[in-house]
N, C-alpha and C positions, 0 to 999 in steps of 0.2 A: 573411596568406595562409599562408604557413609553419607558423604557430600550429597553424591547421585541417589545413592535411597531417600535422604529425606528432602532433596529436590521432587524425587518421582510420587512421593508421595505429598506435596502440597501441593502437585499440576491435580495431582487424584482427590485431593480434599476442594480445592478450588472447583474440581468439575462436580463435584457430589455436591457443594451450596448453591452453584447454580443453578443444579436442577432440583433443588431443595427448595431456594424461594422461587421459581416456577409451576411448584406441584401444587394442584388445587386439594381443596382440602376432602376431598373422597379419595385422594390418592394419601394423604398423611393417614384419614383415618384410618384405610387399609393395611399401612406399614403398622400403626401403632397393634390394631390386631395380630399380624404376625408377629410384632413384640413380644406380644403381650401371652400369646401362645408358644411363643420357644422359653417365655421365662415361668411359664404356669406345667407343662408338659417335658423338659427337659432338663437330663442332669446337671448341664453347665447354668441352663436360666434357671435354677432353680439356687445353685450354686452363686451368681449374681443377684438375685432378690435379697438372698441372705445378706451377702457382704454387702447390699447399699441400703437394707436397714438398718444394719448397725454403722453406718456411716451416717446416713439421717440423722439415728438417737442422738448424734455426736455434735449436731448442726448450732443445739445451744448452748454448747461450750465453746465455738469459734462466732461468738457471734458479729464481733468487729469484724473478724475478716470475711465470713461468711455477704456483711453488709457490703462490702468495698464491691461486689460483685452485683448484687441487688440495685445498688445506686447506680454503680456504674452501665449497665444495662438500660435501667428504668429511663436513665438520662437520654440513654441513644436512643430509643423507641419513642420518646416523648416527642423530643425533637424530629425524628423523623415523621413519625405521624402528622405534627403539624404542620411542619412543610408541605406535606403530599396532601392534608387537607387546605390548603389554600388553593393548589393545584385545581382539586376535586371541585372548591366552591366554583372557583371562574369556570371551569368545565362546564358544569350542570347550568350555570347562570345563562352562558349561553347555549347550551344545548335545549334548555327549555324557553327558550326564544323563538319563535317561529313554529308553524306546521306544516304538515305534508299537504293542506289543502292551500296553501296562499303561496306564493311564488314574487321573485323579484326578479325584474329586467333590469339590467346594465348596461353601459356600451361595451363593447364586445371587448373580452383581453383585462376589462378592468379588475382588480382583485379585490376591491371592496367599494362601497358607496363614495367613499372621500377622493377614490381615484376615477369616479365616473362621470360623465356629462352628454345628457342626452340634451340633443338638441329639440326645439319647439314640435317639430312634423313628426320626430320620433316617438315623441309624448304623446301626440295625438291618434298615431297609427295601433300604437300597443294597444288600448284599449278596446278596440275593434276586433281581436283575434277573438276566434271559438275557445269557449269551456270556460268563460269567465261568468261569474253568476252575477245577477242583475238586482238591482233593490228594488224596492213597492213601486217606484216610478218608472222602472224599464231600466234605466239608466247602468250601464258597469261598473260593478265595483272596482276600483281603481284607483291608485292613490299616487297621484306625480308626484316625489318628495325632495327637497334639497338638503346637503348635509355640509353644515360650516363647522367650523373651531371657534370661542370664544375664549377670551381668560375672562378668570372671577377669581376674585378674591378668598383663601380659605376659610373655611370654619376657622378657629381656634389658632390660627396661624398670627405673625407681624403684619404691621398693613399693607408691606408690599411684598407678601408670597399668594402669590396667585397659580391658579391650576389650570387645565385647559377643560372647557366642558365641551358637549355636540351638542349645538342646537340643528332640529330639525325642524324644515318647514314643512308642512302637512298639508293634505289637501282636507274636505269634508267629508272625503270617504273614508279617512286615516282610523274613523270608530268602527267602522263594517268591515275592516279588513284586520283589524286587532279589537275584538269585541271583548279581550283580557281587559283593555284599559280602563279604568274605572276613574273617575274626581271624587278624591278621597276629603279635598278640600275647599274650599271657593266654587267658583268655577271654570265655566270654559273661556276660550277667549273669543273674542268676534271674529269672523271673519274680515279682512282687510286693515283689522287694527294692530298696533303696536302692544301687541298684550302675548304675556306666555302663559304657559302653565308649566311646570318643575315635573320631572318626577321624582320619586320620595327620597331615593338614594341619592340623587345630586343636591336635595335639599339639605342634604345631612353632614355633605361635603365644604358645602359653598356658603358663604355669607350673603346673606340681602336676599334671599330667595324665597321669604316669606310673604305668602299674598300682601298687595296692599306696597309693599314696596317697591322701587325703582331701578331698574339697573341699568347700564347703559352695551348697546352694543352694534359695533361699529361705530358710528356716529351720531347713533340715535338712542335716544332711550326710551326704552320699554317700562309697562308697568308689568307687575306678577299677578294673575287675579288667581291663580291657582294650584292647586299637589294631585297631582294623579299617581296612582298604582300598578303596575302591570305583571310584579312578580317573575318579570326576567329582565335583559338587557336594558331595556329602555325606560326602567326605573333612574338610568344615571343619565337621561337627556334632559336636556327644554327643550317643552316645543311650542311652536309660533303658526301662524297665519304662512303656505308656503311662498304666498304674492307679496308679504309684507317682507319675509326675511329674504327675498331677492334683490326686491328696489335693494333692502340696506345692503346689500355686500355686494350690486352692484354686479348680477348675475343673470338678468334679463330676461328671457319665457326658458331658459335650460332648465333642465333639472338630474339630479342624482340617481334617478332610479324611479321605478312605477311599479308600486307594490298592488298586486290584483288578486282578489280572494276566487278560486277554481269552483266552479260545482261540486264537483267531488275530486277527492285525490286522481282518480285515474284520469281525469279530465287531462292532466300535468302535458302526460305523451302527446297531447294534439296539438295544445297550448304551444308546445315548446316547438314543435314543428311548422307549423302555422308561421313562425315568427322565425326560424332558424332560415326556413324558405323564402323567405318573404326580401325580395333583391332593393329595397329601399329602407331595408333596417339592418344596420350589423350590431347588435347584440348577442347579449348571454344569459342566457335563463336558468334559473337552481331555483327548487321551492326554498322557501325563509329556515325551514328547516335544516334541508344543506347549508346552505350560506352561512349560518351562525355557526353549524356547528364544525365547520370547514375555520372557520375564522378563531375557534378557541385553542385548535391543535397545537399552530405554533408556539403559544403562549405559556401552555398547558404541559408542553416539552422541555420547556427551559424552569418552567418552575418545576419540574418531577426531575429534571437535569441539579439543578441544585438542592434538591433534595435527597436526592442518592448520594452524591457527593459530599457532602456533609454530612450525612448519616457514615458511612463509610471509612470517614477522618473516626468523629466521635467511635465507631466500633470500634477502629483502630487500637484506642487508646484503652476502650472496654474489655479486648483481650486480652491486652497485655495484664491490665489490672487482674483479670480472671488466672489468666496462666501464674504470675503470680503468688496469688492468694492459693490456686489449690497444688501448685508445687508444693509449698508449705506446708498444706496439711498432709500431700502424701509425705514428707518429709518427715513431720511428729505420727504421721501414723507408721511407721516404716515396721517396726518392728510388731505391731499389728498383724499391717499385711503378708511382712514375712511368714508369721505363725501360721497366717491360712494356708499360706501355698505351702506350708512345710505338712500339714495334715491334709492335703492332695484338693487343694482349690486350685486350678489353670490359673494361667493368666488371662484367657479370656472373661473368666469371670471377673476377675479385678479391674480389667479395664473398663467394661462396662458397668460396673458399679463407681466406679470415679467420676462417669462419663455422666451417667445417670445423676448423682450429685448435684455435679456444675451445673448441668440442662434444669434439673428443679428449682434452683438458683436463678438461672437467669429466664424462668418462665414467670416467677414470681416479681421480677423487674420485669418483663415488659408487660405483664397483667399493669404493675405498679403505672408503667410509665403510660400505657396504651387510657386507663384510667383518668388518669391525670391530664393526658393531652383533649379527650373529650368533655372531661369538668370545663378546663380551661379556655378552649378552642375552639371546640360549638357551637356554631351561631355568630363567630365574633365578625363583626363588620370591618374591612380592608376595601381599598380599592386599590388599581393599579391601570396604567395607558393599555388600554386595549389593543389588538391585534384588529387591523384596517378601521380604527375608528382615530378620530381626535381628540378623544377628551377619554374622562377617568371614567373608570366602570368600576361601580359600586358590585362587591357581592358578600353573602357568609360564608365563612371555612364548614366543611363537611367532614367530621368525621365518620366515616361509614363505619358497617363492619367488613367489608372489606382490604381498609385502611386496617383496623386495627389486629384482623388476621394476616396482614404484611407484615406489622409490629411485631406481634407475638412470633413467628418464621422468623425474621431476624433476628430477637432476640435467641433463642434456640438455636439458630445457625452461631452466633458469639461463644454461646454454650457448648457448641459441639467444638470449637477449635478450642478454646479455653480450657475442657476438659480432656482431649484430645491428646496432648504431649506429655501433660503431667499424669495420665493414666498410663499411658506407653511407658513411661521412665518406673513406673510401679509392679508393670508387669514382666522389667525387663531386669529387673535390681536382683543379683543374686544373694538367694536364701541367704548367705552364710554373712556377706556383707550387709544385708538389709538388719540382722540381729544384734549386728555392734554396735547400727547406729542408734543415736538419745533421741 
């Protein structure tokens, strides 16, 4: 019988953390109000106040064991956070990739530029559709692009671990259709030559990718005349002449994609019809917006996948440490608690003053660890293979406050199961045996 009670009640705790770390935080503030109002206006919460400030005052006498909870916490939230900020970095990296006024064509079915090939007539018809905005000379903004794989050599690595980069081939519209891009360094390259220019984040990656030197790719070698910037995805590319990087890979008038910059956003609907209808093209159209930010999901899933997971193990380990630690203190406080409830303190007060406790404890670890994972995690530069691209994508880890209001929720959720049994075992000890023990 016992079995199925305390069965029925961790299906009951299980469904109260779930909808715990789901609750936004207008919904926590709310509860903490009604807290805070049953223990300011009522006999029993006023009856709890008491009993968990003298359990506080008491907090500097356990202070070792009081720490095995702190640490043990801080550690889970740290770690968790920075997981979920790496997440957040590749998220944002590409979500701030592209706008709602530029658009990319593909052949039709394909799921990213690596898997697409438009042929020469196809390239030529795109840019002819309505809603495309035209430069000083008439002309469509439009930009035929090819997208290959190279290996390079790593920064900091042996000299044969090499990484995969994207180079893209660009047309001269590639500046009017991404007017983020800036050359932060050298310059640009010519058109029709053997020249790149890096962006900042594959520079940071790769060897030899400083102006002025030589790399070789495919069969040919390029020089580097320069570093551009763009502050999203295409910081971790090279890019080329898109005539020069065909001849070498040997890819003829195709190309990957025709990035076309819209008059305005709502141009998109016409755009897209125009070319859906259109019985001599089978393509697929998404502004650069979607695309990229379509393209971070799955990535973005397996890293917040291994981040829950992992966090998860570590709490594991957190509660038991917690449950632990405050069995014990209800244990030397026994005779304490007995005295309350023998001068007419319930056992709901008890409980929630245990409960209360631990939850202080482990707010002060995930403050601790939430802290620590933004000192240390911040800004810090990773890459990893992108989702529908060939090469590594440079980004920073993000710890929001978002992130660190998950933290703080988990930790407090550790708190609430940790204090949870060893409060139930204090409020359930009878008087008479609670007084014998030491």
């Amino acid at each position: 019988m016992n079995f199925l009670i305390n069965l029925a009640l961790l299906a009951l705790v299980a469904v109260v953390l779930a909808a715990w770390i789901a609750l936004p935080w207008q919904g926590v503030l709310a509860l903490v109000v009604l807290f805070a109002a049953w223990m300011a206006f009522t006999r029993r919460g006023q009856q709890a106040a008491s009993v968990t400030s003298v359990g506080i005052s008491t907090l500097g006498q356990r202070v070792g064991s009081s720490a095995v909870i702190v640490v043990g916490i801080a550690g889970v939230v740290g770690v968790l956070v920075a997981l979920l900020a790496m997440g957040e970095g590749y998220s944002q990296t590409l979500r701030n990739t592209g706008t709602s006024d530029t658009a990319i064509v593909m052949r039709g079915s394909s799921a990213s530029e690596v898997m697409s090939v438009l042929d020469h007539d196809s390239v030529t018809l795109i840019p002819q559709a309505p809603g495309i905005a035209k430069d000083a000379k008439g002309q469509p903004i439009a930009s035929p692009e090819l997208v290959v794989a190279a290996n390079l050599p790593l920064k900091g690595g042996k000299a044969d671990d090499e990484g995969s980069v994207q180079v893209r081939g660009v047309s001269e519209q590639a500046w009017a259709v991404r007017p983020n891009v800036k050359i932060i360094e050298g310059r640009n390259f010519q058109p029709g030559m053997r020249e790149l220019i890096v962006g900042k984040g594959a520079a940071k990656q790769f060897a030899g990718l400083e102006p002025g030197r030589t790399i070789r790719l495919g069969s040919e070698q390029w020089q580097v005349v320069g570093v551009f910037s763009s502050g999203d995805a295409m910081d971790s590319e090279v890019w080329g002449d898109a005539s020069a990087v065909a001849d070498t890979y040997r890819r003829g008038s195709s190309r990957a994609s025709v990035v076309v910059r819209l008059t305005d956003p709502k141009a998109y609907d016409a755009f897209k019809a125009e070319l859906d209808g259109n019985p001599q093209l089978k393509v697929d159209v998404s502004t650069t917006l979607d695309y990229f930010a379509k393209q971070s999901e799955g990535m973005s899933k397996v890293i917040r996948g291994i981040g829950i997971t992992v966090g998860l193990i570590m709490a594991i380990g957190a509660m038991f440490g917690a449950l632990n630690t405050m069995f014990a203190a209800v244990a030397a406080r026994a005779r304490e608690i007995a005295t309350l409830r023998a001068i007419g303190f319930r056992g709901l007060p008890v409980v929630v003053a245990v409960m209360l406790e631990t939850m202080l404890l482990a707010l002060i670890g995930g403050v601790i660890g939430g802290l620590l994972a933004w000192l240390l995690f911040n800004g810090y530069s990773a890459s990893t293979l992108a989702a529908g691209t060939v090469g590594k994508l440079s980004f920073e880890l993000k710890v929001t406050p978002a992130l660190l209001w998950t933290g703080l929720k988990w930790a407090l959720a550790i708190g609430f199961i940790g204090g949870l049994f060893p409060a139930m075992r204090a409020a359930r000890l009878p008087v008479t045996t609670a007084l014998r023990e030491l």
